[in-house]
N, C-alpha and C positions, 0 to 999 in steps of 0.2 A: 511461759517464760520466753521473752524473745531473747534470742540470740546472736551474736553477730558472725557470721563466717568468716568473718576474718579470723576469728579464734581459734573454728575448725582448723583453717587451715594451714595456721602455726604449728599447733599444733602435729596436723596430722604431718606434716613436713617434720616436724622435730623427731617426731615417732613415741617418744616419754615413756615409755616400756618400764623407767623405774619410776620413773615420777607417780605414774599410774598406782606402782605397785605402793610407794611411797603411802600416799594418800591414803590407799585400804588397810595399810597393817596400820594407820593412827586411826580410823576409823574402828578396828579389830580393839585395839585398848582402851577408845573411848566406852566400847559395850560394855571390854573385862572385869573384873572384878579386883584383879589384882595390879600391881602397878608394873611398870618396867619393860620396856619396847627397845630393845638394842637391834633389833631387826627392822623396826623404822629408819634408821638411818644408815643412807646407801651413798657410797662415796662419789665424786664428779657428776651429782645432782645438780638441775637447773632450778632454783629456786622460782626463774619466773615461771615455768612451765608446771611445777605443785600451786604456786599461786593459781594459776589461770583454772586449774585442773580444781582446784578446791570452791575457787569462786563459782563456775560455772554448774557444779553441782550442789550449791550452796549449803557446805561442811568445813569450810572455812575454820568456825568457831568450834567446833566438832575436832577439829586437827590441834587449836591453839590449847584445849583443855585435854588433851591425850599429851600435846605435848609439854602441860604442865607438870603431869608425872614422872619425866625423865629429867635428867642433868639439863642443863642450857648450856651445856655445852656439846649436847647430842643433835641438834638442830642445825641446819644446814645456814652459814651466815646472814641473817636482813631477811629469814622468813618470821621471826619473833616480830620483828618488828612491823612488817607487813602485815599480818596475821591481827596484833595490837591496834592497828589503823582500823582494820576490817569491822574489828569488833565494836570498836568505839563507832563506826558509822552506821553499824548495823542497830544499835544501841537510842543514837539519835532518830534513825526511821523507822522503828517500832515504837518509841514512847510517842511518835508524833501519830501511828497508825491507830494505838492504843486510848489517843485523848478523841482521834475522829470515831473511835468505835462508840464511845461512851454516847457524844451528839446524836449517832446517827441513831443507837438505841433511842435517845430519847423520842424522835422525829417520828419514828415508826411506832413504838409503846402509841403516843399518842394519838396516832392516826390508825391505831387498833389494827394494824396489819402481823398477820402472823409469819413469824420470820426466824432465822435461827442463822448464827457465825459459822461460818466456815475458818478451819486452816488459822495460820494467823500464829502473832503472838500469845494467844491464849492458850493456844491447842499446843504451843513451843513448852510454854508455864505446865500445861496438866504432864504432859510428858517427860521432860527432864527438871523441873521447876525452876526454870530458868523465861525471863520472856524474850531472849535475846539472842538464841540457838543460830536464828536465817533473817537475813534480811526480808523483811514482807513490807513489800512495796503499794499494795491494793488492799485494802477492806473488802472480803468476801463475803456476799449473803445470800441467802436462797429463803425464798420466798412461792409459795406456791404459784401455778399459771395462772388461775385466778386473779390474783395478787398483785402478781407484777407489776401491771398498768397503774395500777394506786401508788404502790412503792415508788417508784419511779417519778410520779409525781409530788410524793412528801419529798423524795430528796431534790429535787427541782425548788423546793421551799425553802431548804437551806443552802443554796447557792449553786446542786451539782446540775450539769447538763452532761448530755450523751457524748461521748468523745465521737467525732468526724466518722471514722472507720466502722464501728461498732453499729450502723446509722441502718446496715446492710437486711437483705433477708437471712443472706447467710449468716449471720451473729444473730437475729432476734430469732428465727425459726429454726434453724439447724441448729446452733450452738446454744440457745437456747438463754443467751445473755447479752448484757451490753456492760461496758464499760460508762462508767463517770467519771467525769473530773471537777474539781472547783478550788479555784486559784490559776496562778500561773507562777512562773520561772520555773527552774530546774525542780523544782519538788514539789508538782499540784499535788491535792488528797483525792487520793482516785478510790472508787469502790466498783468494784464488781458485783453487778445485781443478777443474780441465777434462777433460772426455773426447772432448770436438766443439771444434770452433774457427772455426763460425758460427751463428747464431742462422735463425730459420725466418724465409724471407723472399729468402733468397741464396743461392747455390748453397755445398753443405758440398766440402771437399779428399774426393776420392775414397777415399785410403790415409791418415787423419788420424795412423796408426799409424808410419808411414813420417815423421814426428817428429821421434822417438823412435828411428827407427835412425839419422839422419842427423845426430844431436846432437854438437857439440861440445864441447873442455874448454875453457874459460872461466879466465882467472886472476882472482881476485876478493879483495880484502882479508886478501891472503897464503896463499888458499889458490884452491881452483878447482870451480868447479860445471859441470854439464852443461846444454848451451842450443842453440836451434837453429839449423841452420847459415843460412849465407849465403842462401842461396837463399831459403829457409824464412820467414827473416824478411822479407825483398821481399816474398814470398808473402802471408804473416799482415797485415801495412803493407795492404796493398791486399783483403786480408779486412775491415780493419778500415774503412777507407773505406765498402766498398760497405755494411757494416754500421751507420756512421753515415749515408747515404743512404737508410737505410730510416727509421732514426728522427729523420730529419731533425735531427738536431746537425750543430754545427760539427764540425772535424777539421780544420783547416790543418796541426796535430800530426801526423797520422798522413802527409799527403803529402809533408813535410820529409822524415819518416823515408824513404820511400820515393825521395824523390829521392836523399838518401846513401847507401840502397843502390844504388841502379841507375849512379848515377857514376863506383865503385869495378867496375865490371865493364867487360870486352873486348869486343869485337864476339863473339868466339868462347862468350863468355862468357853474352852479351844472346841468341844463339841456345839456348843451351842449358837458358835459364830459361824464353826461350819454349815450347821444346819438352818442359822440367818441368810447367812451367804446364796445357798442355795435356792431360798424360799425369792431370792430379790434379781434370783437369774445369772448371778455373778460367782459362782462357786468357785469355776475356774479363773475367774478375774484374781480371787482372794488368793489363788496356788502359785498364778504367777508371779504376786509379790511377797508370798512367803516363800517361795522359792530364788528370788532375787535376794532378800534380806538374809537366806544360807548361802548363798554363795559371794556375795558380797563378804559378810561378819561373818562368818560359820555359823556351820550346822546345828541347830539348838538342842537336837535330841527330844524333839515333844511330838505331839501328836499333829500338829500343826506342817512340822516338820516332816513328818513321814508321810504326809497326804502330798504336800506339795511336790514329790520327786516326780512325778508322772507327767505333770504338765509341761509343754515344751521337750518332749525327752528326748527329741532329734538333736535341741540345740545344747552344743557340748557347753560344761560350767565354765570354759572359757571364754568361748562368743560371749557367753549371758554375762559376764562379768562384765566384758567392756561394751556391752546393749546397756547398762545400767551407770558404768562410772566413764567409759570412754567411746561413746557414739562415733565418733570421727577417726579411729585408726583403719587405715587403708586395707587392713589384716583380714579386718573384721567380715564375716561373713552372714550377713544380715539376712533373715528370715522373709519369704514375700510378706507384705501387709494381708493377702489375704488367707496365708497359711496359718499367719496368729489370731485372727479374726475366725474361721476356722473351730480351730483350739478354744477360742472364750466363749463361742457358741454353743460348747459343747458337743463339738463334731453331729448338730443336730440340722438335718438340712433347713428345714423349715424356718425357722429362727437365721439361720446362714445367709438364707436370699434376703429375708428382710433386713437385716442388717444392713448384706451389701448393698441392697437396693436404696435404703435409707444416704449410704453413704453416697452411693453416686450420684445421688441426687443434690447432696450439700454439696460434693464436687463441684457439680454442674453449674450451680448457684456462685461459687466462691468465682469460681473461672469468672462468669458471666459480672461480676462486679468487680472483676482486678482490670475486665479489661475496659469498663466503663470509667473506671477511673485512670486509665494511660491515655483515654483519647480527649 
């Protein structure tokens, strides 16, 4: 997710201590069960600064249906409305994400490439049944390494090309993707085509391949795509975290997600992801974003829950709070990158160097083409 620093540093200058706090109790009643948030609403709040604070963790529409359950007149003035705007645009850029998902399935079924959706409006749909939760701006797909070069080619078929940037070795070998796009003005249809499913910096899924066998069928606008299963997505949710933790962005997005999956599972169920988790190298990858989704929404009381307090336990539930919904307050007392690298290693050395050595080397790589392209 790019982001703009100017936001940051509105923000971090404003300081939103309640706006902050704001945000997380409509996220706490979006999970609840019951209705009525009179502790959502905090007096001489800045409505732009919950806007900005919602948009940039994309929970937006997550705020606007928590705050369907209270009075409208509990809502801070012209954030209803703002919020209404959000939704309807986010509305327009997933039905539009939703009709390039359908083509791009067709293009690839055809050309016999094995392939599976990521993320997305679908994954929005299996989790709250709704396909209009976040704005998704990119068609996500993962396609084995094998593959790739095919892939890339059937979508070259139906109009997309490599976006400029994405051209690099650091996107096709480190990060393990490129971007596409086809069209132009302010809304091409861009797809993200993947062969890896984390960046250098955090531990990768051992079998990334293993996918792609465990992909389900999907019903999607009368017809049905393949996408990954249950498990897979809890998985990726909590890739995705520790992967905003490196680039220090928000994410309160990705930990919702993660909390709806992890709710919809059994005790028998929370065993068997941990011991997926494990089998794929990322055990502690899964602790740190169930342990973000408790301190974010509270504590669940499951078994899930009680694994995840160990990990990070240096860093207090406060840091972690604003590591997860407020990256940019000055307050904040941020963990080295390689202390949390570290920790998702499993405090294992061997696994440690390679990682870090992997990452400095995508470092080395990204440097060597930022600076290729200023001269």
């Amino acid at each position: 997710m790019a982001l703009q620093e100017g936001s940051f540093e509105r923000l971090r200058a404003a300081g939103c201590a309640d706006e902050v706090a704001y945000v997380q109790a409509c996220l706490r009643l979006f999970f609840a069960s019951g209705a009525g948030a009179g502790e959502a609403c905090v007096p001489a709040i800045s409505v732009a600064n919950i806007c900005d604070i919602a948009r940039l963790n994309k929970v937006a529409t997550f705020v606007l249906k928590a705050l369907s359950r209270t009075p409208a007149s509990g809502a801070p003035p012209g954030l209803l409305e703002w919020l209404d705007i959000y939704r309807r645009r986010t509305v327009s850029m997933n039905s539009s994400g939703i009709m390039d998902s359908i083509t791009i399935d067709k293009v690839l079924r055809d050309t016999h490439i094995d392939f599976v959706f990521l993320k997305g409006p679908v994954q929005q749909h299996l989790l709250y049944g709704d396909h209009f939760m976040k704005p998704s701006g990119d068609v996500d797909i993962l396609v084995a390494p094998t593959g790739f070069f095919k892939a890339r080619e059937a979508l070259r078929s139906i109009g997309y090309e490599v976006a400029g940037k994405s051209r690099s070795v650091w996107w096709v070998r480190f990060l393990g993707e490129q971007h596409m796009e086809r069209g132009s003005g302010s809304r091409p249809s861009t797809v993200d085509l993947h062969y890896r499913l984390q960046q250098p910096g955090s531990p990768s899924p051992r079998d990334t391949d293993g996918f792609l066998r465990r992909k389900r069928s999907v019903e999607i606008a009368g017809g049905s795509v393949p996408f990954i299963s249950a498990s897979d997505t809890l998985l990726l949710s909590c890739i995705s975290v520790a992967k905003a933790f490196f680039n220090r962005e928000p994410c309160a997005g990705y930990v919702c997600d993660i909390r709806a999956s992890a709710s919809r599972l059994s005790e028998a169920e929370q065993q068997s992801v941990l011991d997926y988790a494990a089998e794929q190298g990322l055990a502690d990858t899964l602790l740190l974003g169930l342990r973000s989704a408790d301190v974010l929404l509270g504590g669940s009381g499951t078994l899930l829950s009680e694994r995840a307090t160990r990990i990070l336990s240096r860093i207090g539930n406060e840091d972690l709070l604003h590591m997860v919904i407020a990256p940019w307050l000055s307050s904040l007392r941020w963990p080295q990158r390689r202390t949390v690298l570290w920790e998702l290693c499993g405090r294992e050395p061997v696994r440690y160097l390679t990682e870090a050595g992997w990452a400095a080397s995508a470092d080395l790589s990204r440097r060597m083409f930022e600076r290729s392209q200023s001269q």
